[in-house]
C-alpha positions in Angstrom: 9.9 31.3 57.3 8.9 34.3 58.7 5.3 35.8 57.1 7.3 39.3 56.3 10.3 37.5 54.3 7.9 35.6 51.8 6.3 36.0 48.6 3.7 34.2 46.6 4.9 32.6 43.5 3.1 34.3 40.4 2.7 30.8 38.5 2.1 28.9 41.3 1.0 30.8 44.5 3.5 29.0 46.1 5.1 30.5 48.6 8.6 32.2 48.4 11.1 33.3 50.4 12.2 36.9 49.6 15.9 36.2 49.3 15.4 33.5 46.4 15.0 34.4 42.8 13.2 31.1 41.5 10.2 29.0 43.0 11.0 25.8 44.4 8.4 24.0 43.0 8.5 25.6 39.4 12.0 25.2 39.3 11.5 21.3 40.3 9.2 20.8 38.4 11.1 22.2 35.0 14.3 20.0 36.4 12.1 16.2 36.9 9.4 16.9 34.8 10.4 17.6 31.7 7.8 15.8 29.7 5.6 16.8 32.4 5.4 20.7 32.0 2.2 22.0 30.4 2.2 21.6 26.5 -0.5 23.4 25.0 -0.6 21.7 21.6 -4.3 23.3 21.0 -5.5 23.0 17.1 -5.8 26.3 16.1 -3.5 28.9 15.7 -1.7 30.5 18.3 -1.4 34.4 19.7 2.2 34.0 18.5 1.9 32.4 15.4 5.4 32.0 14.4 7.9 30.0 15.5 11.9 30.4 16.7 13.4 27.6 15.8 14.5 26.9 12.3 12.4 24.0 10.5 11.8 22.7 6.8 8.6 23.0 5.2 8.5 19.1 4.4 7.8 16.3 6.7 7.6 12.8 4.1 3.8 13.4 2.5 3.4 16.3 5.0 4.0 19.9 4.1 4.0 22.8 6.9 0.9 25.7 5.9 1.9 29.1 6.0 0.3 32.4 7.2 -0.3 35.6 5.0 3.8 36.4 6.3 5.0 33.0 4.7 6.1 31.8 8.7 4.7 28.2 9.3 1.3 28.2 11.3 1.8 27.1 14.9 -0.8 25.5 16.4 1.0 24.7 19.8 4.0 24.8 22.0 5.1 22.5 24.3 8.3 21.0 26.0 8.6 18.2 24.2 7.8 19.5 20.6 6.1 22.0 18.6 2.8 21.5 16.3 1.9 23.6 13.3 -0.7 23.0 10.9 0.4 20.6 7.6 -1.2 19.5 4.7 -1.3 15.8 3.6 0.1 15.6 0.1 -1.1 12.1 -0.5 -4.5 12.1 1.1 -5.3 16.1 -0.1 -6.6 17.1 3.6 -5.2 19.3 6.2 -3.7 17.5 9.3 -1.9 18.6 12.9 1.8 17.6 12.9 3.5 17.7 15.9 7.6 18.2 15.8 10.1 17.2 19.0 11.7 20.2 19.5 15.6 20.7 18.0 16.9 21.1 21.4 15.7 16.7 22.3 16.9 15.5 18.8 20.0 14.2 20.1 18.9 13.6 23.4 17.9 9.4 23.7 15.8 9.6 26.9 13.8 12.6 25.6 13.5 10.9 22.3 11.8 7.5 23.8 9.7 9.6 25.8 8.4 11.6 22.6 8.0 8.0 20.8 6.1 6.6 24.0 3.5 9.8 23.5 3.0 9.1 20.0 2.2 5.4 20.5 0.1 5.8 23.6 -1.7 8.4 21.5 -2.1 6.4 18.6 -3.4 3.4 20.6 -6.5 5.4 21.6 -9.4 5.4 18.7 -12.6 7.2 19.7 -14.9 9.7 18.6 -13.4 12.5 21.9 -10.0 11.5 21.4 -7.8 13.5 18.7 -6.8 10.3 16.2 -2.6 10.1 15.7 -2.3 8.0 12.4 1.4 8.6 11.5 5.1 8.5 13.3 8.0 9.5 10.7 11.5 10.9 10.9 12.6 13.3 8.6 16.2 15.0 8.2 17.0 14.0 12.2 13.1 16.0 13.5 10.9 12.9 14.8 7.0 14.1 14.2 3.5 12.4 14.4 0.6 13.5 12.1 -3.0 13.8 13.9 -6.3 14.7 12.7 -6.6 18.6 12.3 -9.8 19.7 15.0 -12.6 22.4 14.0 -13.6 24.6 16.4 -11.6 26.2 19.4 -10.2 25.1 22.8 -12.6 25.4 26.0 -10.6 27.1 27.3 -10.8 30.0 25.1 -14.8 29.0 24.4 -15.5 29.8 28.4 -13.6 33.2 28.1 -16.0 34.1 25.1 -18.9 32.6 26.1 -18.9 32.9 30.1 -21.5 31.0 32.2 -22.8 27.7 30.2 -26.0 26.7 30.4 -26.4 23.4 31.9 -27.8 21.2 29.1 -24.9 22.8 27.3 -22.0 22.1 30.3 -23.2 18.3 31.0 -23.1 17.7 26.9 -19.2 18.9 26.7 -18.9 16.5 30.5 -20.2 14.0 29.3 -18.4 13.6 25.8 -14.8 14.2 27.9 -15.9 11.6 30.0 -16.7 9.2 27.4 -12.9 10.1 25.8 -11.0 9.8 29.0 -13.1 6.4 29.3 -11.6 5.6 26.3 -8.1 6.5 27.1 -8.8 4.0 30.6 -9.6 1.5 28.4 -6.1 1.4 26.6 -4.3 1.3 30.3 -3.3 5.3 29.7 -4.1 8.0 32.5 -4.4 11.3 31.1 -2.4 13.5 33.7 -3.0 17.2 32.3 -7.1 17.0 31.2 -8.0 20.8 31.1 -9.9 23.2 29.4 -6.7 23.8 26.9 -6.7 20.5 25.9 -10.3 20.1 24.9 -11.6 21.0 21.3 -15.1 22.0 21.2 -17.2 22.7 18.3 -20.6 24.6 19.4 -23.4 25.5 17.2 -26.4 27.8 18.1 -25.6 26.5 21.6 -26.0 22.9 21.0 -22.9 21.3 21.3 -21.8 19.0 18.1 -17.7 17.8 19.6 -16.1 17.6 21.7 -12.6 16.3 21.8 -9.6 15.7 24.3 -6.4 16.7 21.5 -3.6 16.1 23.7 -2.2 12.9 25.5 1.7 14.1 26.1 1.0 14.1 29.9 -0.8 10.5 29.6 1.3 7.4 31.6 0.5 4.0 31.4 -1.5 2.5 34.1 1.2 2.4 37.2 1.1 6.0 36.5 0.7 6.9 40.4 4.1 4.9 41.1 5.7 7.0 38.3 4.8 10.3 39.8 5.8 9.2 43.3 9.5 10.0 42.7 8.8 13.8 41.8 6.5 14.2 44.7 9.1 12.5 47.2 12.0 15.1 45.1 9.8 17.4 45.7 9.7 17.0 49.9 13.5 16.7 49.8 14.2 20.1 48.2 11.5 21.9 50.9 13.7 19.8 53.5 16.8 21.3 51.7 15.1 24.4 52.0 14.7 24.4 55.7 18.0 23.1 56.1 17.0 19.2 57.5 19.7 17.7 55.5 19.0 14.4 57.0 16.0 14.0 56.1 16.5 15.5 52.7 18.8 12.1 52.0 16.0 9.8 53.4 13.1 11.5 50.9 15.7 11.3 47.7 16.5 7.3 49.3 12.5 6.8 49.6 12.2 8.3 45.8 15.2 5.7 44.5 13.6 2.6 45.7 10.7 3.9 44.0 12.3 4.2 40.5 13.6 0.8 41.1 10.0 -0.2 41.3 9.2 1.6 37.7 10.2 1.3 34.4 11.3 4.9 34.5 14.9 4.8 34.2 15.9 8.8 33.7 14.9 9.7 37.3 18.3 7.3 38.4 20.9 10.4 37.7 18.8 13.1 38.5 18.3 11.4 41.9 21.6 10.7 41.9 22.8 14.4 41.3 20.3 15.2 44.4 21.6 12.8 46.5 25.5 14.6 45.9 24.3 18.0 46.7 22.1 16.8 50.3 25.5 15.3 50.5 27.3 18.0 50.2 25.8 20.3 52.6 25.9 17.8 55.3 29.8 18.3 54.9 30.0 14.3 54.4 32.4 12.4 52.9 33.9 13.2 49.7 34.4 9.8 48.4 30.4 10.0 48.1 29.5 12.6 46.9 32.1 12.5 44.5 30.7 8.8 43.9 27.3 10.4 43.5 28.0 12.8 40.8 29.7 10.5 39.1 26.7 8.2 38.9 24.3 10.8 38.1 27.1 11.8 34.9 27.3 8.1 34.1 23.7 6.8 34.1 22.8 10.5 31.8 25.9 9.3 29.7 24.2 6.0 29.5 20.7 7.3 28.4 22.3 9.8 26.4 20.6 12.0 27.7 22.4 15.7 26.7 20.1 17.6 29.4 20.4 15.4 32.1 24.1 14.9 31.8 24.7 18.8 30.9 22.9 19.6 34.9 25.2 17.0 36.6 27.9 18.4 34.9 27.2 21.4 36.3 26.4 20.6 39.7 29.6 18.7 40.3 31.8 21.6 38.9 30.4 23.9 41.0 30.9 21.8 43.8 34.8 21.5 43.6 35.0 25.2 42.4 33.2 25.9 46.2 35.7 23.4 47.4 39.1 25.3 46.0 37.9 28.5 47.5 38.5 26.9 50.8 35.5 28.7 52.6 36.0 26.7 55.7 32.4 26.0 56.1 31.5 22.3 57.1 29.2 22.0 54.6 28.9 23.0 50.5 25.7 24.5 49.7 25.4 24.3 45.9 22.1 25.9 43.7 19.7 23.3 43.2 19.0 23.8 39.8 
């Protein structure tokens, strides 16, 4: 790629090439990493404050707050779910409820994967860790009920405050440390710790909390070998890019014997879908790539997994509309996402 015919990425600094709308890597990682996107599920309200999606008030014992415009207060948004501010009919405190988005309530695999969060967030009880006490269902909307945090994210705390002393910075450090220690201990790795999802509460500079709030990101301890298939998607679409087909097939090949190797499942007909389009623009065979769609629609069948199935779907349509226009090419090059 010539220096004149890119562009940097404004999320990512990536670079671009001129002719293509979308960023590789943001693109790829919305496609693999669904539960892997940045959810900012900070407790306290947000710039937005209201929500789009349609939700009841009621939640079992738990009853969605409302602003001074009677919309329910949103604390976060994330890919996987929504939190808003509730209060605790029963116990008569003010909690953080957290709400899998409407868009995953009939989708299995993105269910499981909002059920393993809660769990693995649950398991974790310590002082700089964000305590979930509650996993519920209620009228088809899974949720999870955490303790409500004082105080503000770091992230917005450095903006106001600026420079930290030092006594101040090592304080909030060292009380991370000793929550992400306590996530380690429970076999979790916290994949996302940042300033946005860190509660502090500060008092005439002294610091009194602080305390990690979200563990959507975390993975259990073979985490690495979980993250190996995106990274291994990730070469083969910057081989795609660059037209080295071959080796396209070989990264998405590496990536499979991976997920064979983990316990995640979901990757199988994404990689699958992959391996049909490298396919198709090497101008191979169509017994396999029609072979590979139809896996990658199968195994999201399978799951039930709407999104998932919905992108193979796609993919393999546009393939055989390319194919009836008969444009003589040896090879089909179909969008990647």
């Amino acid at each position: 790629m010539k220096a004149g015919d890119a562009r940097a990425c404004k999320v990512c600094g990536t670079q671009v090439s001129a002719s293509r709308d979308v960023c590789r890597v943001c693109a790829l990682r919305a496609a693999i990493t669904e539960e892997a996107s940045t959810e900012n599920s900070a407790s306290e309200p947000s710039q937005a404050g209201s929500i789009s999606e349609p939700i009841g008030r009621r939640f079992e014992n738990y009853e969605l707050m409302l602003d001074t415009d009677g919309r329910p207060i949103e604390l976060g948004r994330g890919v996987m779910g929504n939190t808003y501010k509730a209060f605790d009919a029963d116990l008569l405190c003010p909690v953080t409820l957290k709400v899998i988005s409407e868009r995953y309530v009939g989708d299995q695999a993105a269910r499981l994967r909002f059920l393993r969060e809660a769990r693995a967030a649950a398991s974790v009880r310590d002082a700089n860790v964000a305590s979930v006490f509650h996993l519920g269902r209620s009228g088809g909307n899974y949720f999870y009920a955490m303790e409500l945090v004082d105080g503000e994210t770091l992230e917005r705390f450095l903006e106001r405050a600026g420079r930290l002393e030092v006594k101040l910075a090592l304080e909030i450090t060292t009380q991370v440390a000793r929550g992400l220690a306590a996530i380690h201990k429970q076999k979790l790795v916290h994949l996302d710790i940042k300033p946005s999802n860190i509660m502090v509460l500060v008092e005439e500079e002294s610091i009194v909390t602080a305390k990690i709030i979200d563990l959507g990101l975390s993975k259990s301890a073979t985490g690495a070998m979980l993250r190996m298939p995106y990274f291994l998607a990730l070469k083969a679409e910057s081989l795609h890019s660059a037209d080295r087909m071959s080796e396209a097939l070989e990264a998405i090949t590496e990536a499979e014997v991976w997920v064979e190797r983990s316990e995640e499942r979901w990757w199988c007909a994404e990689l699958s879908r992959l391996r049909g389009e490298f396919l198709a623009a090497l101008g191979a065979e169509e017994t396999q790539i029609e072979a590979s769609f139809s896996e990658a629609i199968n195994i999201a069948r399978q799951q039930k997994s709407v999104s998932l199935e919905k992108r193979a779907e796609g993919t393999y349509a546009e393939y055989r509309r390319q194919k009836a226009s008969g444009s003589g090419e040896p090879g089909v090059r179909l969008p990647l996402w």
